[in-house]
BALOBA-1460 file (C-alpha; in Angstrom, 3 decimals):
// residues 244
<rec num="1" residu="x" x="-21.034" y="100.690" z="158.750"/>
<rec num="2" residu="x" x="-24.472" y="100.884" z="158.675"/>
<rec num="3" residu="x" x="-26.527" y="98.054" z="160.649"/>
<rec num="4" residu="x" x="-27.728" y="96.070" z="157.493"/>
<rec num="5" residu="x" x="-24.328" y="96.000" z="156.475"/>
<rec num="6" residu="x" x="-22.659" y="95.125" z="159.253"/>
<rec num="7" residu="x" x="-25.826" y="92.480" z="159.942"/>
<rec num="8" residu="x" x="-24.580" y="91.199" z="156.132"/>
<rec num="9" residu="x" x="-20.610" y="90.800" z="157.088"/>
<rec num="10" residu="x" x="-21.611" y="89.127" z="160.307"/>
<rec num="11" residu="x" x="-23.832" y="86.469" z="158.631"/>
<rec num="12" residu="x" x="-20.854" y="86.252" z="155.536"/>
<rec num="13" residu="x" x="-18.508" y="85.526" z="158.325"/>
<rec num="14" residu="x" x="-20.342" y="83.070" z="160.374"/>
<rec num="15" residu="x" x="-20.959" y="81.309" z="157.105"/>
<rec num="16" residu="x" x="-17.040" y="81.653" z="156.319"/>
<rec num="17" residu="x" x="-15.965" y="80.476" z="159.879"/>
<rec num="18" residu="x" x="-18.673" y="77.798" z="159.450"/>
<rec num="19" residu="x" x="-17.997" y="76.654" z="156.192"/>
<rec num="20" residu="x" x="-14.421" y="75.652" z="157.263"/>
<rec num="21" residu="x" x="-14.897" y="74.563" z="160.243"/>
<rec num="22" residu="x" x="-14.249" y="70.756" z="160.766"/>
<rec num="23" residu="x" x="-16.538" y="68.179" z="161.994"/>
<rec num="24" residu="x" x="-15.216" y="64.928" z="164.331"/>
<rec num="25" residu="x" x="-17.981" y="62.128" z="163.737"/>
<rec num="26" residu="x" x="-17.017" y="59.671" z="166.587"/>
<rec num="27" residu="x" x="-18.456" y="55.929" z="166.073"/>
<rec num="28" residu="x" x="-19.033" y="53.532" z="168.911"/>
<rec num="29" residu="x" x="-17.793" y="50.143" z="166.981"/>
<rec num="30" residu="x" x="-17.165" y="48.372" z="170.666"/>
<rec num="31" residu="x" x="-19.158" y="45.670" z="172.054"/>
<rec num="32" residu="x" x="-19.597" y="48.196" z="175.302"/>
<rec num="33" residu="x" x="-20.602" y="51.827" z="176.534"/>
<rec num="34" residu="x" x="-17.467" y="54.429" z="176.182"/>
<rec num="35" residu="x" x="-17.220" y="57.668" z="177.506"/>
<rec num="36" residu="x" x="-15.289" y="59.764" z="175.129"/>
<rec num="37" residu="x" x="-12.671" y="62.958" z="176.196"/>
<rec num="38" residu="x" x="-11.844" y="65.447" z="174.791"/>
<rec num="39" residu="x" x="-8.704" y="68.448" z="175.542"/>
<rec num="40" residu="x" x="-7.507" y="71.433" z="173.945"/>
<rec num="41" residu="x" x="-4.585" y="72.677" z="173.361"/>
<rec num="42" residu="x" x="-3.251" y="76.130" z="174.894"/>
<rec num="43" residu="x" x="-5.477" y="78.984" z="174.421"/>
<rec num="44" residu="x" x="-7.949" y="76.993" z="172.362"/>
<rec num="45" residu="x" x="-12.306" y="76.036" z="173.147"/>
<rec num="46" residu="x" x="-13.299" y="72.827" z="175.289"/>
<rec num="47" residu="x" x="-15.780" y="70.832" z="173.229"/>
<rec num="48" residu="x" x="-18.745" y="69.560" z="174.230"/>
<rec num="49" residu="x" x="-17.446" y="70.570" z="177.877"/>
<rec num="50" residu="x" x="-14.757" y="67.789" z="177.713"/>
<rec num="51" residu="x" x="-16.634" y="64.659" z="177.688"/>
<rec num="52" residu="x" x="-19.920" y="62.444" z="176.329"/>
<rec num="53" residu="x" x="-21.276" y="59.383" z="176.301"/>
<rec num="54" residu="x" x="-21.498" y="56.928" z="173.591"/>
<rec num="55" residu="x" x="-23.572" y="53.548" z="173.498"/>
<rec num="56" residu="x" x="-22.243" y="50.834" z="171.606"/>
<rec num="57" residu="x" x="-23.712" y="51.312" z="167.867"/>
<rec num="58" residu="x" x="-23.701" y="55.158" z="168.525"/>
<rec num="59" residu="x" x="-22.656" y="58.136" z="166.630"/>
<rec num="60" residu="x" x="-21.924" y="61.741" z="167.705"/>
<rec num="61" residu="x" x="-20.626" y="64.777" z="165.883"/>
<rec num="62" residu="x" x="-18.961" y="67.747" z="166.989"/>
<rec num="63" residu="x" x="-18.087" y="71.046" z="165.100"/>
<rec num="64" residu="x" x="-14.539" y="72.419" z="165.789"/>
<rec num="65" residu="x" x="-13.891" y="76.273" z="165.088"/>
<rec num="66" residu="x" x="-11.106" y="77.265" z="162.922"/>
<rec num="67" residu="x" x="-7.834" y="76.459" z="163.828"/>
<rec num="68" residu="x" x="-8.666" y="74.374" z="166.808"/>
<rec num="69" residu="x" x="-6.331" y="72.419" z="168.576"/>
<rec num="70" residu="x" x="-6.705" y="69.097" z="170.848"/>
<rec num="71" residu="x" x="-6.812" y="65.803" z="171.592"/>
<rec num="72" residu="x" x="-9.814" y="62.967" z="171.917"/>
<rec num="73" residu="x" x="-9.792" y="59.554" z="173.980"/>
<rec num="74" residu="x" x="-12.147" y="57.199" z="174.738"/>
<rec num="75" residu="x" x="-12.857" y="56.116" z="178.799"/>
<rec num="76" residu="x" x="-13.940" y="52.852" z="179.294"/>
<rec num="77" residu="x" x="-15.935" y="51.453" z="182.870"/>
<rec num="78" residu="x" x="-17.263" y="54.573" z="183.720"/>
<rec num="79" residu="x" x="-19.988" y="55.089" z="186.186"/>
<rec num="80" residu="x" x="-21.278" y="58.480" z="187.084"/>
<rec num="81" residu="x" x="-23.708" y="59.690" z="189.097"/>
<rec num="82" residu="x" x="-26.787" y="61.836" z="188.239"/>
<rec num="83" residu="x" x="-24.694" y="65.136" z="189.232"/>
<rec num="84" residu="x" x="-21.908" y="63.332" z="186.861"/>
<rec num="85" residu="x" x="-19.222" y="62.568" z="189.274"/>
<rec num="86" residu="x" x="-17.622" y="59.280" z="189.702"/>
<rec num="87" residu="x" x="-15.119" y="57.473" z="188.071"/>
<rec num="88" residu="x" x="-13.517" y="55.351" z="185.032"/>
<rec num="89" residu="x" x="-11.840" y="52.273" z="184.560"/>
<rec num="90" residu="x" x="-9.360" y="53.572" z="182.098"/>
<rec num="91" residu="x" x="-8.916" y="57.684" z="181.269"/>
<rec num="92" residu="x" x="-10.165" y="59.193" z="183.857"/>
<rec num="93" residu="x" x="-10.362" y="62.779" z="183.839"/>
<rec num="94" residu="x" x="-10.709" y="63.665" z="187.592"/>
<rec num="95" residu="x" x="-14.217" y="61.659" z="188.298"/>
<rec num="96" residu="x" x="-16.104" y="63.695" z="186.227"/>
<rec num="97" residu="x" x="-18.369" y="62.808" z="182.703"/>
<rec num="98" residu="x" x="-17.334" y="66.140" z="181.322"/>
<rec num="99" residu="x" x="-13.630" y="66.931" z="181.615"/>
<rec num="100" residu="x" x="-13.946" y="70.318" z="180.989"/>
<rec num="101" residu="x" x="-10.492" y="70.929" z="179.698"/>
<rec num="102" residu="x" x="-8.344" y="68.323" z="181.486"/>
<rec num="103" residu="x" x="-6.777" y="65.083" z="180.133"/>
<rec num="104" residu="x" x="-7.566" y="62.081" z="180.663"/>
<rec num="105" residu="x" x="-5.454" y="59.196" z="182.853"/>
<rec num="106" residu="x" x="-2.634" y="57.462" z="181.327"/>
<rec num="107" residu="x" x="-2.684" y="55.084" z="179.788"/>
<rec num="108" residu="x" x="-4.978" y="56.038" z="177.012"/>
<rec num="109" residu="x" x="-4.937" y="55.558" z="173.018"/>
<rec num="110" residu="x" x="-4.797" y="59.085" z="172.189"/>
<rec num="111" residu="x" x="-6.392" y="60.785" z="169.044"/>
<rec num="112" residu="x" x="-4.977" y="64.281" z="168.097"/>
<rec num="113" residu="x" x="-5.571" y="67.318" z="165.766"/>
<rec num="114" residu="x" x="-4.052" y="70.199" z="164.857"/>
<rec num="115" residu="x" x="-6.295" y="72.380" z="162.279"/>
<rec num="116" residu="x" x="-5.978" y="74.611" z="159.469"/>
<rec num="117" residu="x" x="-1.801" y="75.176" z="160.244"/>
<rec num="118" residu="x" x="-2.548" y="75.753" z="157.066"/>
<rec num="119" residu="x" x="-2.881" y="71.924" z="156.688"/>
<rec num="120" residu="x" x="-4.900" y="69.900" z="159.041"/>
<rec num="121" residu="x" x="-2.060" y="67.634" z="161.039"/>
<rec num="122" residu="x" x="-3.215" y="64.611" z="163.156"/>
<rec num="123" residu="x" x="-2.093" y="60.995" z="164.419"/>
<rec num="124" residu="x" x="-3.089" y="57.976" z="166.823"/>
<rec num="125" residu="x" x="-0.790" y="58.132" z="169.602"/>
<rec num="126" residu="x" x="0.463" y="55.401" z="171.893"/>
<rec num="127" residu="x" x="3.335" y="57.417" z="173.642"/>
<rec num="128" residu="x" x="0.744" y="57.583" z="176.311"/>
<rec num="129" residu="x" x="-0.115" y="54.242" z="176.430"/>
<rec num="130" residu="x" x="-3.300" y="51.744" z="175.291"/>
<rec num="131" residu="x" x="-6.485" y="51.490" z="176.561"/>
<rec num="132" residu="x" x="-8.907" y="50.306" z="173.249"/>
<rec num="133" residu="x" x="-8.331" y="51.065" z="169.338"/>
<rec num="134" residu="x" x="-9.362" y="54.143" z="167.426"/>
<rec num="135" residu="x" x="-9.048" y="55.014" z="164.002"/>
<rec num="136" residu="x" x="-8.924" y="58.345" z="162.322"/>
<rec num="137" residu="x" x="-10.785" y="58.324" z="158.740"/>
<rec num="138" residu="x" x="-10.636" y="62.442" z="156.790"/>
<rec num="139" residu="x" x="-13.979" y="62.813" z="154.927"/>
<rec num="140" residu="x" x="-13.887" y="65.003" z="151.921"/>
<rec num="141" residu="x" x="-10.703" y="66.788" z="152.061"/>
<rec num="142" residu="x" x="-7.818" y="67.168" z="149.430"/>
<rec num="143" residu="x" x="-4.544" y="66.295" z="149.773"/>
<rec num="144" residu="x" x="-1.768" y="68.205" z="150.966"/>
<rec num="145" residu="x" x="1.996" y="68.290" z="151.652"/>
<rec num="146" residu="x" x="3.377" y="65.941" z="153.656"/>
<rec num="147" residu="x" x="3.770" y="62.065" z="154.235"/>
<rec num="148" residu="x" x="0.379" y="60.283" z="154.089"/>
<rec num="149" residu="x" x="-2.071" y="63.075" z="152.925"/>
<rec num="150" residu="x" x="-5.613" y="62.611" z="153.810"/>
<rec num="151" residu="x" x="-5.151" y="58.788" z="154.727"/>
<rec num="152" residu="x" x="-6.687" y="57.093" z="157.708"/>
<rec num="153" residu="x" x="-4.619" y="56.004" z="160.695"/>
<rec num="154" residu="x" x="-5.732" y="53.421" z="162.948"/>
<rec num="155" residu="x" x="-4.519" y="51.223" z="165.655"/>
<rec num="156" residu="x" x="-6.896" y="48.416" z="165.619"/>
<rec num="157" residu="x" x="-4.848" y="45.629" z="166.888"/>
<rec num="158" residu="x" x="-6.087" y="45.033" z="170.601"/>
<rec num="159" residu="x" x="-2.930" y="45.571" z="172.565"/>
<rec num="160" residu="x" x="-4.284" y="44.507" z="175.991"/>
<rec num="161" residu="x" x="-3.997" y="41.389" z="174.671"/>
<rec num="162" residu="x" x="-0.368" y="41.112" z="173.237"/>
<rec num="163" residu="x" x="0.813" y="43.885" z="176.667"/>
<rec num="164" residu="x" x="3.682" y="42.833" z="178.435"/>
<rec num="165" residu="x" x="3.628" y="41.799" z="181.676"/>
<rec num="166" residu="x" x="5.698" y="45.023" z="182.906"/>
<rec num="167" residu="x" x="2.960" y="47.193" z="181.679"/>
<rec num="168" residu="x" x="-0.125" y="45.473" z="181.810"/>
<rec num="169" residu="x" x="-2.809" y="47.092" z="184.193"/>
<rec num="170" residu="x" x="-5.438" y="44.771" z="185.592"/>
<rec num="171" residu="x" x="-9.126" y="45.799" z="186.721"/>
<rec num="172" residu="x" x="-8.359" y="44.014" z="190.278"/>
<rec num="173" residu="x" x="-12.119" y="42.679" z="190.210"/>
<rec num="174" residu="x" x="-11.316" y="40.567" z="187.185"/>
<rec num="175" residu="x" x="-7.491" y="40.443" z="186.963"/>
<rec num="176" residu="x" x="-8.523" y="40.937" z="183.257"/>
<rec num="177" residu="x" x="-5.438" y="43.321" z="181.070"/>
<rec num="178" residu="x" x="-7.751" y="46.493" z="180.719"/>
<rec num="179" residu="x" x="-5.227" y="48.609" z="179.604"/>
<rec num="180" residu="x" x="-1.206" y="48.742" z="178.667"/>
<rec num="181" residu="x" x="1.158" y="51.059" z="180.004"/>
<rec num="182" residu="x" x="3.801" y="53.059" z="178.219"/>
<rec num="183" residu="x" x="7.370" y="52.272" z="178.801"/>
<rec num="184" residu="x" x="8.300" y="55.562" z="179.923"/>
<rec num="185" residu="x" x="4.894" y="55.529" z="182.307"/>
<rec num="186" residu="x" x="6.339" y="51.601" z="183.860"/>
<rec num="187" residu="x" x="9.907" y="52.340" z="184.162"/>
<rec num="188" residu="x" x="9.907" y="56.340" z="184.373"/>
<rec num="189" residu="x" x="13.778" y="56.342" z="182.538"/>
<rec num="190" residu="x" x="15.171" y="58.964" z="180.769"/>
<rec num="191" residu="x" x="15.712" y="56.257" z="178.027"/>
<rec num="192" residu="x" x="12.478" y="55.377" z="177.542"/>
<rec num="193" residu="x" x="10.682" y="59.138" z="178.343"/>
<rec num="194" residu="x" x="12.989" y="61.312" z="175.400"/>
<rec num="195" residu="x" x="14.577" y="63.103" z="178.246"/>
<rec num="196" residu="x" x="18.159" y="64.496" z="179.597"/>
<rec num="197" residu="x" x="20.779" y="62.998" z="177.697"/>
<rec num="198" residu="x" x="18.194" y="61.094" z="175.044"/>
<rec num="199" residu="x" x="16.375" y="64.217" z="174.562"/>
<rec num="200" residu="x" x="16.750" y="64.669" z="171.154"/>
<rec num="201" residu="x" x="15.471" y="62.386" z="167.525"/>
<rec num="202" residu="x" x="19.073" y="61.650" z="167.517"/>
<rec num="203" residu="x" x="19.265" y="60.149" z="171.119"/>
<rec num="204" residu="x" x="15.963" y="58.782" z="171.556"/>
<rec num="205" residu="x" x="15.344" y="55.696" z="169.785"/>
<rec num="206" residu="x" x="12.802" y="52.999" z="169.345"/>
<rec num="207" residu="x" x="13.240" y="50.266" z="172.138"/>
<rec num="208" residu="x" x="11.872" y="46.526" z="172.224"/>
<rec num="209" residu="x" x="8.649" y="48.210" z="173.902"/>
<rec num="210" residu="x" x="7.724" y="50.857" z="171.519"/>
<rec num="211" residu="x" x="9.220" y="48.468" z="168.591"/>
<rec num="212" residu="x" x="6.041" y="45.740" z="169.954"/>
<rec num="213" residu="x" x="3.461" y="48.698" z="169.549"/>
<rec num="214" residu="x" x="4.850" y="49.940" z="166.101"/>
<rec num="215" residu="x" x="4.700" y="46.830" z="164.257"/>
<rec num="216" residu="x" x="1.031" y="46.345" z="165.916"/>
<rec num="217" residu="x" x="-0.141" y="49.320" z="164.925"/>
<rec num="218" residu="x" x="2.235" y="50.338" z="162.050"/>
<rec num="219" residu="x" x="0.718" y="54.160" z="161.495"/>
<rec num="220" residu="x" x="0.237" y="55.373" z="165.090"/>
<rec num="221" residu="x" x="2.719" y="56.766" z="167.641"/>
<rec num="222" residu="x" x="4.544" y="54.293" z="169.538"/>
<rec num="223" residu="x" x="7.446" y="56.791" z="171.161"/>
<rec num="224" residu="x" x="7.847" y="60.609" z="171.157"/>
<rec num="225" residu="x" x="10.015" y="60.995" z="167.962"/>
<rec num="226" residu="x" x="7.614" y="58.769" z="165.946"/>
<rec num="227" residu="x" x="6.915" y="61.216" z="163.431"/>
<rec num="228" residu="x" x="7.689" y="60.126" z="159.575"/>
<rec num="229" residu="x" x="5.548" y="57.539" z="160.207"/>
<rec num="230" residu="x" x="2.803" y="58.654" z="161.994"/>
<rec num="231" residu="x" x="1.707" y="62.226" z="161.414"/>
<rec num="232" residu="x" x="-0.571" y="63.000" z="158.738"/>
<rec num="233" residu="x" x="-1.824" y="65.855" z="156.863"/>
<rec num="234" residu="x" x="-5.051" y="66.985" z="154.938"/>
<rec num="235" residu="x" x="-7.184" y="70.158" z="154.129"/>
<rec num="236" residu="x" x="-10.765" y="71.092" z="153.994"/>
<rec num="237" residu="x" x="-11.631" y="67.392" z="156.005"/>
<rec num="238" residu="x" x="-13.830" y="66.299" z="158.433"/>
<rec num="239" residu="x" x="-13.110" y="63.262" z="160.190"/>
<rec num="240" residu="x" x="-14.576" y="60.236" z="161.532"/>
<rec num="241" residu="x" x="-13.005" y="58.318" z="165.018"/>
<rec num="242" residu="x" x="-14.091" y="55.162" z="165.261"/>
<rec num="243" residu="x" x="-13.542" y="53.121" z="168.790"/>
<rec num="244" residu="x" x="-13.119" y="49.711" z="168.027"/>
């Protein structure tokens, strides 16, 4: 292949890859600064080196390659120092700004994607807890197969407020509810985690816990075998995450 051809397919398929590619717009709707995460899945890129910051008002996009996998959260009471080390109130990530692959600390509202599979699938999860609301808005896509095509998911509902007393955690300085545990995280039971003997969809069932965050937030996650409810599909979308 000669080198203005091959100059040609390169540029085609950068335009291709590009083209397809999808864009997370993340909104800062909260009254404070939050420091949003983000992890891949297996095998797949960090972006934006795992982590940003995001003033109250503030927008930020990021382009994800085809077929990227991952998950976003947003960290709230952060303070870093100018090398970017220190440490957050809720979903931490190992005291640094950029996470650089890892996850943040439960519990955290958790916003994940799986792209071009061939459909775009994503939720709002609570199985690892509550820490502020997110929503999940596709821009531009078409619908596809599946329950809920191309609609927006949210859990808006502050939680912190309405969180149990068995799984509230408290910033010690205030003794204010900054963010709500999971069951399984508070009580660590095979019951209440999906595991051993419960498994399975047909052994794991909603309890009074994950029952409080469903009807709260009616279209996210509230235990591991949430799924007709809260998994959604789309094609050709970007999206936008709002906190708050």
């Amino acid at each position: 292949m000669g080198f203005q051809h091959l100059h040609l397919f390169l540029l085609l398929s950068f335009s291709f890859s590009s083209a397809k590619a999808a864009v997370f717009t993340f909104k800062n709707n909260c009254r404070n600064t939050i420091w949003p995460g983000t992890q891949p899945g297996s095998g797949k890129p960090v972006l934006n080196n795992g982590g940003f910051m995001l003033k109250p008002g503030e927008s930020y996009s990021i382009n994800a390659p085809l077929g990227w996998s991952g998950r976003f959260w947003g960290r709230r009471g952060c303070s870093f120092d100018a090398s970017g080390k220190g440490t957050c109130l809720t979903g931490d990530c190992g005291g640094v700004m950029q996470c650089a692959g890892a996850g943040g600390a439960p519990p955290a509202t958790l916003v994940e994607f799986t792209l071009d599979s061939p459909m775009d699938f994503y939720d709002v999860s609570l199985v690892d807890g509550y820490n502020l609301p997110v929503s999940i808005i596709p821009v531009g896509g078409v619908s596809g197969s599946g329950s809920g095509t191309c609609q927006q998911t949210r859990c808006l509902k502050d939680l912190n407020r309405s969180c149990p007393p068995g799984l509230q955690v408290k910033n010690n300085s205030r003794n204010r509810v900054v963010a709500c545990k999971s069951a399984c995280m508070a009580f660590n039971t095979p019951e209440y985690c999906c595991t051993g003997a419960f498994g399975s969809p047909s052994t794991c069932k909603p309890t009074n816990y994950s029952q409080a965050f469903k009807a709260s937030c009616p279209t996210a996650y509230s235990y591991a075998y949430d799924d007709a409810t809260s998994t959604f599909t789309c094609k050709g979308a970007n999206y936008r995450i709002t906190f708050c």
